[in-house]
C-alpha positions in Angstrom: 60.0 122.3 -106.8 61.7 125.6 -107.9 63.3 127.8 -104.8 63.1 130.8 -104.5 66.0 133.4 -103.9 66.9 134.3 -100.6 66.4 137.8 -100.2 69.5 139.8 -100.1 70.4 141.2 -96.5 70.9 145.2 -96.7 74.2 144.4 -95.0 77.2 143.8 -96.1 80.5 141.9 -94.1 83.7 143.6 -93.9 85.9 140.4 -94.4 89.1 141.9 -93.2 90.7 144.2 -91.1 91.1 147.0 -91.3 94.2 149.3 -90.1 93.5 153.3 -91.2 96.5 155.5 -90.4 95.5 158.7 -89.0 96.9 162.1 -90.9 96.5 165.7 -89.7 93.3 166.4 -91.0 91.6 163.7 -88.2 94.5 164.6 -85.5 92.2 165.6 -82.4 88.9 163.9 -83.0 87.6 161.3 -80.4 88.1 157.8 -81.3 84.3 157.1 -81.6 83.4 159.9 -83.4 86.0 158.7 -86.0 84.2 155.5 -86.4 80.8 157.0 -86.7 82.1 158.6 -89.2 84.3 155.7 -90.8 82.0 153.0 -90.3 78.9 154.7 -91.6 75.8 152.5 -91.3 77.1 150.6 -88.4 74.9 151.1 -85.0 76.1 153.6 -82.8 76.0 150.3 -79.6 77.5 148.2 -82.0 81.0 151.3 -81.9 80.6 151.5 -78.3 80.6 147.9 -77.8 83.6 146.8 -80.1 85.6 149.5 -78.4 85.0 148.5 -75.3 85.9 144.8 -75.7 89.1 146.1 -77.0 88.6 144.7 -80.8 89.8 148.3 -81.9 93.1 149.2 -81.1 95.6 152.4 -81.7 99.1 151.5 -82.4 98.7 148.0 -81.5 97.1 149.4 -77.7 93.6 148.7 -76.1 92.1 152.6 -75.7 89.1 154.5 -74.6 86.3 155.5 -76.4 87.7 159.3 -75.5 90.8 159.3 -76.6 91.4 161.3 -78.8 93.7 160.7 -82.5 96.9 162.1 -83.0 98.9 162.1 -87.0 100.7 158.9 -87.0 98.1 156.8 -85.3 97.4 153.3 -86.6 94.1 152.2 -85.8 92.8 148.8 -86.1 89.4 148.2 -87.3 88.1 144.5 -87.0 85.4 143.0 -89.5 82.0 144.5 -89.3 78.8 144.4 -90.9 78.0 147.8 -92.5 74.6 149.4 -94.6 75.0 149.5 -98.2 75.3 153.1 -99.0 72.1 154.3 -100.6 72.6 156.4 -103.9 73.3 159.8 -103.9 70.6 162.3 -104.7 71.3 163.9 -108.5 72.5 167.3 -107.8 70.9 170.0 -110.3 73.0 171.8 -113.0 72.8 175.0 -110.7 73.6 173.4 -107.8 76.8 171.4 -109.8 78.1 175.0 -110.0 81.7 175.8 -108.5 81.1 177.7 -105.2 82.9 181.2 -105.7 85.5 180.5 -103.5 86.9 183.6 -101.4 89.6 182.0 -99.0 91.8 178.7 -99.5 94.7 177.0 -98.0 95.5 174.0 -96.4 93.1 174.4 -93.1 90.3 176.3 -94.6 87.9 176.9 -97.0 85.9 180.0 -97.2 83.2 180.7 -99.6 80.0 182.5 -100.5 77.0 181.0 -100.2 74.5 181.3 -102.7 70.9 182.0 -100.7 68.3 179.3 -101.1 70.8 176.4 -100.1 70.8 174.7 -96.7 74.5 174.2 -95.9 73.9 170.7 -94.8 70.8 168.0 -95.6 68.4 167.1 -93.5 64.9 167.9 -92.3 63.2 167.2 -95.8 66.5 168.4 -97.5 68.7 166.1 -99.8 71.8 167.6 -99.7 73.7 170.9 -98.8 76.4 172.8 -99.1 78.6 170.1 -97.4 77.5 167.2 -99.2 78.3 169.1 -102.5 81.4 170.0 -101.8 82.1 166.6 -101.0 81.3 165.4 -103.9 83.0 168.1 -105.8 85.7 167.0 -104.1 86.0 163.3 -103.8 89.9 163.4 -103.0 89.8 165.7 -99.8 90.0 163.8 -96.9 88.2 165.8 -94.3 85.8 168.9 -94.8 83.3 169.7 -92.2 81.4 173.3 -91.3 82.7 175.4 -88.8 79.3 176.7 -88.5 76.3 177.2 -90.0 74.2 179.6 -92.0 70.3 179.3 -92.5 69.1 178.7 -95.7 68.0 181.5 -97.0 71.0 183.5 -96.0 73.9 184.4 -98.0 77.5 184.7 -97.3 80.6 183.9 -96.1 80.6 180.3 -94.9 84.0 178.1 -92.9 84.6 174.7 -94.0 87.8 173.2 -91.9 89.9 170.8 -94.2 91.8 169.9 -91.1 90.6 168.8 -87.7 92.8 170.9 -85.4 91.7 174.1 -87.6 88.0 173.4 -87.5 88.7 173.1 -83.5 90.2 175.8 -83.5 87.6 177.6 -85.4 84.8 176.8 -83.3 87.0 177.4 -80.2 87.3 181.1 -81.3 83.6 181.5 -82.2 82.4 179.8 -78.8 85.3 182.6 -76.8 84.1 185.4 -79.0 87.3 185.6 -80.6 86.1 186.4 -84.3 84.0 189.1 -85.4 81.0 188.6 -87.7 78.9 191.0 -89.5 76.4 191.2 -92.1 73.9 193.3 -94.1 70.6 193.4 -93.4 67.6 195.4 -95.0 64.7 195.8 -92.4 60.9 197.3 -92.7 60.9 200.7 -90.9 63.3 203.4 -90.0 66.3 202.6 -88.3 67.0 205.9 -86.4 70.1 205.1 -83.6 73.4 205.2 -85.5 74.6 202.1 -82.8 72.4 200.2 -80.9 73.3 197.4 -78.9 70.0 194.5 -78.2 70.6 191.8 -75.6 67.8 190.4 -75.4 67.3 186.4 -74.3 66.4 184.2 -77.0 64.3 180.6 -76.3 64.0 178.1 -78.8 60.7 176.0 -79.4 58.3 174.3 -82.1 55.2 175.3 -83.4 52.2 172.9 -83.6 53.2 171.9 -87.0 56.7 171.0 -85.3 58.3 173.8 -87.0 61.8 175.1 -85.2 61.1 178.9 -84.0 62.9 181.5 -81.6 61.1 184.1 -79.8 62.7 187.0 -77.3 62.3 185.3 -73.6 63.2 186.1 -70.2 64.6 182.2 -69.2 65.8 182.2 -73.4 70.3 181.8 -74.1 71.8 185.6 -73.5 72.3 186.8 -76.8 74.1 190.2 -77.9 73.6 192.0 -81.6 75.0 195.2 -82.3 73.1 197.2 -84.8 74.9 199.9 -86.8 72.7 201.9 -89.3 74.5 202.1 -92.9 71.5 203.7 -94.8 67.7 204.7 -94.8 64.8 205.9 -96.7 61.2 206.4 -96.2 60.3 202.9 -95.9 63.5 200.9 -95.0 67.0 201.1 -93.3 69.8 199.2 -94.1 71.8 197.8 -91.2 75.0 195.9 -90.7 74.7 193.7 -87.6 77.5 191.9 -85.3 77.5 189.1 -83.4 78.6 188.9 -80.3 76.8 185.7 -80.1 75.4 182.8 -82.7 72.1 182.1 -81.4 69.7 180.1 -84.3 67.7 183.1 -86.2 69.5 185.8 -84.0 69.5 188.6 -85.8 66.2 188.1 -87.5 64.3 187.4 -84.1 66.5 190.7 -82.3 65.5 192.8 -85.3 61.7 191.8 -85.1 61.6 192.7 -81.4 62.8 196.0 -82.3 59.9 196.3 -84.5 61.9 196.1 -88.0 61.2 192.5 -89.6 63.9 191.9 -92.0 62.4 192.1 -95.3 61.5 189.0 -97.4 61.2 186.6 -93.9 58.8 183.8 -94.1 59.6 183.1 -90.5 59.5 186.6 -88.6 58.9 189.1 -91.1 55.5 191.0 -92.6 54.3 188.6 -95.1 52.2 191.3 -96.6 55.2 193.2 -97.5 56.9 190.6 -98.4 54.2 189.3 -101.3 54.7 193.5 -102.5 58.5 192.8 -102.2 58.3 189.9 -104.4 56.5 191.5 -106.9 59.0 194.5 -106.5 62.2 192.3 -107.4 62.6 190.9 -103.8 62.0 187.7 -103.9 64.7 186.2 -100.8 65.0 187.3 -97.4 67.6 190.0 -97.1 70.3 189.0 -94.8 73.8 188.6 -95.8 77.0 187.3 -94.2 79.1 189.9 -95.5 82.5 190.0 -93.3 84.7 187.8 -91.0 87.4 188.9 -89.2 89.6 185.8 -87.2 93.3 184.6 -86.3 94.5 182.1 -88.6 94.2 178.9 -86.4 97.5 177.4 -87.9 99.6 180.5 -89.0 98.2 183.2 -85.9 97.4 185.3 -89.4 94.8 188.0 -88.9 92.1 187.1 -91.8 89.6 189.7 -93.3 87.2 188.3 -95.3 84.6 190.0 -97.2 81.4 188.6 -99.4 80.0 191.4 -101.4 76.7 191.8 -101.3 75.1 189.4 -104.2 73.5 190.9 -107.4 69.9 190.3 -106.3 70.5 192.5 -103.1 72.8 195.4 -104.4 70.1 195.8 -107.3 67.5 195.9 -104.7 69.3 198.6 -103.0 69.8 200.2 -106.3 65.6 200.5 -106.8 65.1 201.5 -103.4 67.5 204.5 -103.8 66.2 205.5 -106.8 62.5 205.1 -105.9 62.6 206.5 -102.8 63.8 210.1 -101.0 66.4 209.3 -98.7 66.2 210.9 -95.9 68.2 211.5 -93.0 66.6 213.5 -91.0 
């Protein structure tokens, strides 16, 4: 009688030990988010239950599953049973492209995003800007966003190489602490030179369980200030600040106004947008085009500018020479 193989578990033991000293780039983060992160296809109860019995110790000590890491930590990992990592998805030529790179140093990367890349994967996406830079990058130890740009949109985008920087980071975005503004091109003419919208954004899915924002009284406060930079018969460019980071802000505070940002497949006028398209215009026109924020290590006051990308500035270009401006 011929046996037959015993089918291969998709688990594989950890046969030892394991003791991870902790540098600066992980100093701050909670001890179970660390292992979530270092012990990647182990069961979130399974973390919770090993650091409770006290099988994973810092410096030789029992701890809690809040404490948090600190450089020169030792931290003892017992054997455990994790997933076999599946492959990684083949990036594209394009997409194996360096990232133009327009701040470096120890705690930060800044770069501009390319439109038409998510900056993480997820929801029906492979990969994103994160996971390619970490495979660009297979020697640095930590990079995670700061924040997060949608997909469409282009722009300056923080990646924190260290944890107390990428803290720090969000820390100043959640205070208001760092300004933000982009370019935006909009249907319509923009006629106040400032203009302040606080208008209450609310968060909800559509029937086909697509993620959508709409202006609502019981929505998140939410503050956009609107200077006008140029328009014409037909459109107005805009740059916009934050004073908030709701999801969609700006394009869902621009469509209450009554000036969809042009090329939106979300909130925009899709019959302009099919004339757009056909006109060179084939993105949404939003762009993350300057950052102003305290150095979280060095206190250094960063400005940080993204020009606007070649598909953009030579749609501005048409415009102006299609069009009479006027200011009137």
């Amino acid at each position: 009688m011929t046996l037959g193989k015993t089918p291969e578990s998709p688990l594989r033991a950890a046969v030892a030990v394991r003791r991870v000293l902790i540098g600066e780039e992980d100093a701050g983060q909670r001890i179970d988010n660390f292992l979530l992160r270092e012990c990647k296809g182990v069961p979130k109860s399974h973390i919770y239950r090993i650091l409770r019995s006290g099988e994973v110790r810092v410096n030789a000590g029992r701890i809690s599953q809040t404490y948090r890491l600190q450089a020169g930590d030792e931290v003892r990992i017992p054997p455990i049973r994790v997933a076999d990592r599946p492959a990684a998805p083949e990036m594209g030529a394009a997409q194996r492209h360096p990232f133009r790179i327009v701040f470096e140093d120890e705690a930060l990367l800044v770069i501009d995003k390319p439109a038409g890349l998510a900056v993480h994967g997820g929801s029906g996406v492979s990969f994103g800007v994160i996971e390619l830079l970490r495979r660009q990058r297979p020697e640095a130890k930590f990079l995670e966003l700061a924040h997060r740009l949608d997909r469409e949109t282009s722009g300056l985008l923080i990646i924190g190489k260290k944890r107390a920087a990428l803290n720090m980071v969000q820390d100043a975005m959640r205070e208001g602490r760092m300004e933000k503004r982009y370019l935006a091109m909009a249907a319509g003419r923009w006629m106040n030179p400032l203009q302040h919208i606080k208008a209450p954004l609310y968060k909800y899915l559509t029937a086909d369980g697509e993620r959508r924002v709409m202006v609502r009284e019981d929505g998140k406060a939410s503050h956009s200030v609107v200077r006008l930079v140029q328009r014409w018969e037909r459109y107005s460019l805009v740059e916009v600040e934050l004073k908030t980071g709701r999801t969609h802000q700006i394009r869902v505070h621009m469509q209450s106004q009554g000036f969809p940002l042009l090329g939106d497949d979300k909130y925009g006028d899709f019959a302009l947008n099919k004339t757009l398209a056909r006109e060179g215009l084939s993105r949404m026109f939003l762009h993350a085009a300057l950052l102003r924020l305290q150095h979280p290590l060095t206190g250094e006051m960063l400005e940080l500018r993204a020009d606007l990308p070649d598909e953009l500035a030579g749609f501005v270009k048409s415009v102006d020479a299609n069009q009479k401006r006027d200011f009137g």
